[in-house]
Chimera marker file (.cmm) of the C-alpha trace (Angstrom):
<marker_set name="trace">
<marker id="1" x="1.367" y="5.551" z="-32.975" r="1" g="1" b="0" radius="0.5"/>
<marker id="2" x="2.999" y="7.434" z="-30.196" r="1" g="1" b="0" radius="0.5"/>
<marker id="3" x="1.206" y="10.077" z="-28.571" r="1" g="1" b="0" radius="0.5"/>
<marker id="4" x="2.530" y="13.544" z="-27.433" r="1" g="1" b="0" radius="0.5"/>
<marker id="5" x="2.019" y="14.470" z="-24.146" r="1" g="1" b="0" radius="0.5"/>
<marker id="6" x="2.375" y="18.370" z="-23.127" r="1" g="1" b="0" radius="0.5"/>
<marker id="7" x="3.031" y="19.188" z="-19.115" r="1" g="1" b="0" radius="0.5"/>
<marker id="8" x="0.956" y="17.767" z="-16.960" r="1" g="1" b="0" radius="0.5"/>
<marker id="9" x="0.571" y="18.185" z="-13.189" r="1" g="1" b="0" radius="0.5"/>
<marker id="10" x="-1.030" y="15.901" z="-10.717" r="1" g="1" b="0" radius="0.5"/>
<marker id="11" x="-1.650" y="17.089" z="-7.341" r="1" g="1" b="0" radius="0.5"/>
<marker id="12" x="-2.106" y="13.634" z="-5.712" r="1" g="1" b="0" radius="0.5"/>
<marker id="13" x="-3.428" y="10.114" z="-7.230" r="1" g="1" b="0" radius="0.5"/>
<marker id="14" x="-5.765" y="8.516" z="-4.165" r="1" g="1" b="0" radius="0.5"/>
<marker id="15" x="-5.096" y="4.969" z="-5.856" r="1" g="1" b="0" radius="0.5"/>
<marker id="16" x="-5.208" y="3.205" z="-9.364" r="1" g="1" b="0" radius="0.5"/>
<marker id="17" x="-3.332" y="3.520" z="-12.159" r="1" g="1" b="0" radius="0.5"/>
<marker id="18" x="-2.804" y="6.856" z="-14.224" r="1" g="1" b="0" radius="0.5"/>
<marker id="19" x="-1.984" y="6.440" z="-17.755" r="1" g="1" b="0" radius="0.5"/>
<marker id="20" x="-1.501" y="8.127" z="-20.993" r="1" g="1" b="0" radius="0.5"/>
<marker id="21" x="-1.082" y="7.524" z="-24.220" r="1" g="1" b="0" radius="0.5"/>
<marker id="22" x="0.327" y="4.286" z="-25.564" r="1" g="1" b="0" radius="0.5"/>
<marker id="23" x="1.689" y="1.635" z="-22.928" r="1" g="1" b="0" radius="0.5"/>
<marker id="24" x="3.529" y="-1.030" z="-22.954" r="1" g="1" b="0" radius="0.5"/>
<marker id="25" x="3.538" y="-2.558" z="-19.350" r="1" g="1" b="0" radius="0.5"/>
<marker id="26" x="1.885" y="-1.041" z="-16.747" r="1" g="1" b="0" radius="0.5"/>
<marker id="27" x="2.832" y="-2.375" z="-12.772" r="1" g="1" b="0" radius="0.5"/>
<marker id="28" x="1.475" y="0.161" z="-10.335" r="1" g="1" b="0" radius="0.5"/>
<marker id="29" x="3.320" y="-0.748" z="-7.046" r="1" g="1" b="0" radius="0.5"/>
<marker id="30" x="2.407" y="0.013" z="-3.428" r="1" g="1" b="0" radius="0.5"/>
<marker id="31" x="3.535" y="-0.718" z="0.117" r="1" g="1" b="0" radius="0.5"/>
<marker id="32" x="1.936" y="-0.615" z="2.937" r="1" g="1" b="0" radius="0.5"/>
<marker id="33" x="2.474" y="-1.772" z="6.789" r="1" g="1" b="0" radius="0.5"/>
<marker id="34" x="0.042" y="-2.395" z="9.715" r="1" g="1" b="0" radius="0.5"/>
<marker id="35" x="0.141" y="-2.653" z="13.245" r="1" g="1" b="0" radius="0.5"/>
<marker id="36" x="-2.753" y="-4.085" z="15.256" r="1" g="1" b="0" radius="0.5"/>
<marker id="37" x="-3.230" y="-6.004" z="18.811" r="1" g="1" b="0" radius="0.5"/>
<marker id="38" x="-4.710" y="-9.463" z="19.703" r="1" g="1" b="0" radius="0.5"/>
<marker id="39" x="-8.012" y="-10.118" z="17.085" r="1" g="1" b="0" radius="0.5"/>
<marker id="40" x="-8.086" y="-7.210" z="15.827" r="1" g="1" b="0" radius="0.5"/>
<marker id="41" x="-8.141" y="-7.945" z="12.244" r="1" g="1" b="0" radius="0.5"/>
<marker id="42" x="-11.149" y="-10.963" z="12.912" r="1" g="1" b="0" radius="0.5"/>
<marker id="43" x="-14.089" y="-10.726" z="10.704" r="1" g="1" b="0" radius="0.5"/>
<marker id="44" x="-17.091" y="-12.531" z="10.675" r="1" g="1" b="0" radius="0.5"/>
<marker id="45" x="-21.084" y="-12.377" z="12.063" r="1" g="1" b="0" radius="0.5"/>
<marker id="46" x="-20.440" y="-14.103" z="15.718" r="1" g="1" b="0" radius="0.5"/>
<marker id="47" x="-17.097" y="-13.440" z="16.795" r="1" g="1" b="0" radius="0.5"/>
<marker id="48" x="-15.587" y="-14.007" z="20.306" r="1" g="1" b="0" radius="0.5"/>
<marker id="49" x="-12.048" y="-13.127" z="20.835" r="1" g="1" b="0" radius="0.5"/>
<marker id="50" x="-11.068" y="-13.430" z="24.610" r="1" g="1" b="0" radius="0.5"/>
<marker id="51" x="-7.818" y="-11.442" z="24.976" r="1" g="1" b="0" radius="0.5"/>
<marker id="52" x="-6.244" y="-11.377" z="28.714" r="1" g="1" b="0" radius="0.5"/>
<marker id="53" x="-3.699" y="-9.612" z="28.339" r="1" g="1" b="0" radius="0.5"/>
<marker id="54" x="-2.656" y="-7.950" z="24.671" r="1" g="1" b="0" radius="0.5"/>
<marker id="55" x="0.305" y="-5.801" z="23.797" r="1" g="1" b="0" radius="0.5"/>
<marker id="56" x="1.765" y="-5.139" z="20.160" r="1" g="1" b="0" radius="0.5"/>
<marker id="57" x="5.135" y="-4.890" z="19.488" r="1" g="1" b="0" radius="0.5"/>
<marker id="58" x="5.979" y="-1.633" z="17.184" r="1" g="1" b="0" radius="0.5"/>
<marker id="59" x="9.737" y="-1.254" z="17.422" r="1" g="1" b="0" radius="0.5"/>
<marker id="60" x="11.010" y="-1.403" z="13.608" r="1" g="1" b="0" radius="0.5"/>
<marker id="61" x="14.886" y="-1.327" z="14.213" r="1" g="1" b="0" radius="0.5"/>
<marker id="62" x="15.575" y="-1.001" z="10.117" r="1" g="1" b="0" radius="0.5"/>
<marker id="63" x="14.929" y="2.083" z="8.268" r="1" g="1" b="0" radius="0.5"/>
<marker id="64" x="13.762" y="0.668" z="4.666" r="1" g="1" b="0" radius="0.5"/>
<marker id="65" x="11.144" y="-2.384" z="4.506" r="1" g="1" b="0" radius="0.5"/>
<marker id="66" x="9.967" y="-2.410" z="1.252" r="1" g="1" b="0" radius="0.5"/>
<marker id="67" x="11.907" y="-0.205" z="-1.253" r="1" g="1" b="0" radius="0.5"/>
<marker id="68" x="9.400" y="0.513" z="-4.264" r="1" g="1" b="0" radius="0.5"/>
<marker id="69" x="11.623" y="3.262" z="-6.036" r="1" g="1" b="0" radius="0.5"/>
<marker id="70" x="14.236" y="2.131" z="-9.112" r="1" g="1" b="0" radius="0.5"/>
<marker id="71" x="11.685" y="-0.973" z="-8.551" r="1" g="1" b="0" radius="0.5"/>
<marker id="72" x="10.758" y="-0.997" z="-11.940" r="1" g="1" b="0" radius="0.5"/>
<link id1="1" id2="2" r="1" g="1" b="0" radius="0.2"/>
<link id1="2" id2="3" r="1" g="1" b="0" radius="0.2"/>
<link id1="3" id2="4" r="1" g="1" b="0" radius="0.2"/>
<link id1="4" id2="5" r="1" g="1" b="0" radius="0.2"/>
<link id1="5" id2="6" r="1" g="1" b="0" radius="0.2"/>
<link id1="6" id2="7" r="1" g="1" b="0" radius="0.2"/>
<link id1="7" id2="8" r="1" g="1" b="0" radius="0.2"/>
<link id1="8" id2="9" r="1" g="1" b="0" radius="0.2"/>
<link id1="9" id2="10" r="1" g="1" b="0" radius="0.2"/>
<link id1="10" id2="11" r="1" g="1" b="0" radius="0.2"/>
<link id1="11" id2="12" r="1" g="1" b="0" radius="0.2"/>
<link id1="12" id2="13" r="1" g="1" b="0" radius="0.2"/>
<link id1="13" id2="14" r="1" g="1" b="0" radius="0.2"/>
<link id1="14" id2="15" r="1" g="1" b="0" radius="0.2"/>
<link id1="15" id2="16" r="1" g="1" b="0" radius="0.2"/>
<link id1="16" id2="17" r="1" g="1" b="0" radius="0.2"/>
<link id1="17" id2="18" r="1" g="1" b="0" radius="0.2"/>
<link id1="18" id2="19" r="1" g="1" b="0" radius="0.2"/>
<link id1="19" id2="20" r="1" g="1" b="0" radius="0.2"/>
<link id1="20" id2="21" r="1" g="1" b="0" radius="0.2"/>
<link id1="21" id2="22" r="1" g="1" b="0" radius="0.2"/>
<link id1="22" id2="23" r="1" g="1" b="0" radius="0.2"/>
<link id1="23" id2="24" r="1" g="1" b="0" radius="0.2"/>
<link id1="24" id2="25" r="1" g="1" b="0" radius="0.2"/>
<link id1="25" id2="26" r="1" g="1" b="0" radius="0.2"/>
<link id1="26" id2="27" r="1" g="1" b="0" radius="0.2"/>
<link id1="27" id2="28" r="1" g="1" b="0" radius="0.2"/>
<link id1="28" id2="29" r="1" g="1" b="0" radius="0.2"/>
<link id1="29" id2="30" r="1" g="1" b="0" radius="0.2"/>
<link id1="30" id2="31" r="1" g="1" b="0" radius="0.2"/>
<link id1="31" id2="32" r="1" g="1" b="0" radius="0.2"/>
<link id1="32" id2="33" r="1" g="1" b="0" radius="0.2"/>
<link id1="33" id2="34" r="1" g="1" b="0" radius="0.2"/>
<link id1="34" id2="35" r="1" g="1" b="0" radius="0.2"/>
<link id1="35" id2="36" r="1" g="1" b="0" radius="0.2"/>
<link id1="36" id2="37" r="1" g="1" b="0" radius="0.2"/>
<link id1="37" id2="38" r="1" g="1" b="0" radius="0.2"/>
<link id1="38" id2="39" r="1" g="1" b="0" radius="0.2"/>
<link id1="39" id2="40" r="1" g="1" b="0" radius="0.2"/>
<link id1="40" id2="41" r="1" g="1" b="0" radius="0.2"/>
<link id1="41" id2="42" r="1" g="1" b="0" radius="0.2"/>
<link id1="42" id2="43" r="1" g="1" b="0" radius="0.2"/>
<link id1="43" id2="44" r="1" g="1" b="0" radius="0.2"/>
<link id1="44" id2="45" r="1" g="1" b="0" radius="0.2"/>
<link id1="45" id2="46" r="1" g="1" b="0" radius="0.2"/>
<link id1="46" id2="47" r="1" g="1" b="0" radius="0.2"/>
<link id1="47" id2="48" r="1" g="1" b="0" radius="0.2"/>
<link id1="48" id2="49" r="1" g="1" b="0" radius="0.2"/>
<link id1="49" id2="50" r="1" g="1" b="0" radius="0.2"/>
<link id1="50" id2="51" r="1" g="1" b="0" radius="0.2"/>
<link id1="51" id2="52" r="1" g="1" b="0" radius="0.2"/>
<link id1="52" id2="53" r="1" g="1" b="0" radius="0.2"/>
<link id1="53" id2="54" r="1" g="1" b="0" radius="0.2"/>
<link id1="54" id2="55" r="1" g="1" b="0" radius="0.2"/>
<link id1="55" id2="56" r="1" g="1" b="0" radius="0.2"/>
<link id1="56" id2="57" r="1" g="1" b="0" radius="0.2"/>
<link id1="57" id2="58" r="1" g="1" b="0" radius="0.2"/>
<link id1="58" id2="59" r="1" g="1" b="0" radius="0.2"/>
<link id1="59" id2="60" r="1" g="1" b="0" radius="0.2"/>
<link id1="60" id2="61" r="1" g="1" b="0" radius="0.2"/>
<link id1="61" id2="62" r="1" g="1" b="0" radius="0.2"/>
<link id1="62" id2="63" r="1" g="1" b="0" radius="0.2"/>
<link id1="63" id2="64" r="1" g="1" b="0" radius="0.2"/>
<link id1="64" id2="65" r="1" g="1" b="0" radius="0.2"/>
<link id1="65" id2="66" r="1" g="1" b="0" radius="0.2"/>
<link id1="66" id2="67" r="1" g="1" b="0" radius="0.2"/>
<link id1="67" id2="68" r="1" g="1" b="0" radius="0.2"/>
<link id1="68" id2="69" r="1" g="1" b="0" radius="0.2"/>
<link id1="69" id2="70" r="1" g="1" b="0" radius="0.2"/>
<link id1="70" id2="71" r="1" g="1" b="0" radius="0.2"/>
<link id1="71" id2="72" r="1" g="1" b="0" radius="0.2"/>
</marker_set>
């Protein structure tokens, strides 16, 4: 049975998914980018990154890399 939803407002969603009533496919959708130098993104107990010289390159020449809206 469909359900009746009155107004709502949502001041900001942190993460998840935010649903109501009956669905029929749900596909949350996020984007995200990173930038980080030479091992930066190592994990483990004993690591041992030896980095002489590290630089990152951040120039992003195009305005849209992942277009999420009308993404449906």
């Amino acid at each position: 049975m469909p359900a009746i939803i009155g107004p709502v407002k949502i001041n900001s969603v942190g993460g998840g998914t935010l649903n109501f009533g009956d669905s029929f496919y749900i596909s949350p959708k996020s984007t995200g980018k990173s930038h980080a130098g030479s091992g930066a993104f190592n994990t483990g107990n004993f690591i041992n990154a030896n980095n002489g010289l590290s630089a990152t390159n951040t120039i992003d020449p195009d305005a849209n890399d992942q277009n999420v809206t009308a993404n449906e």
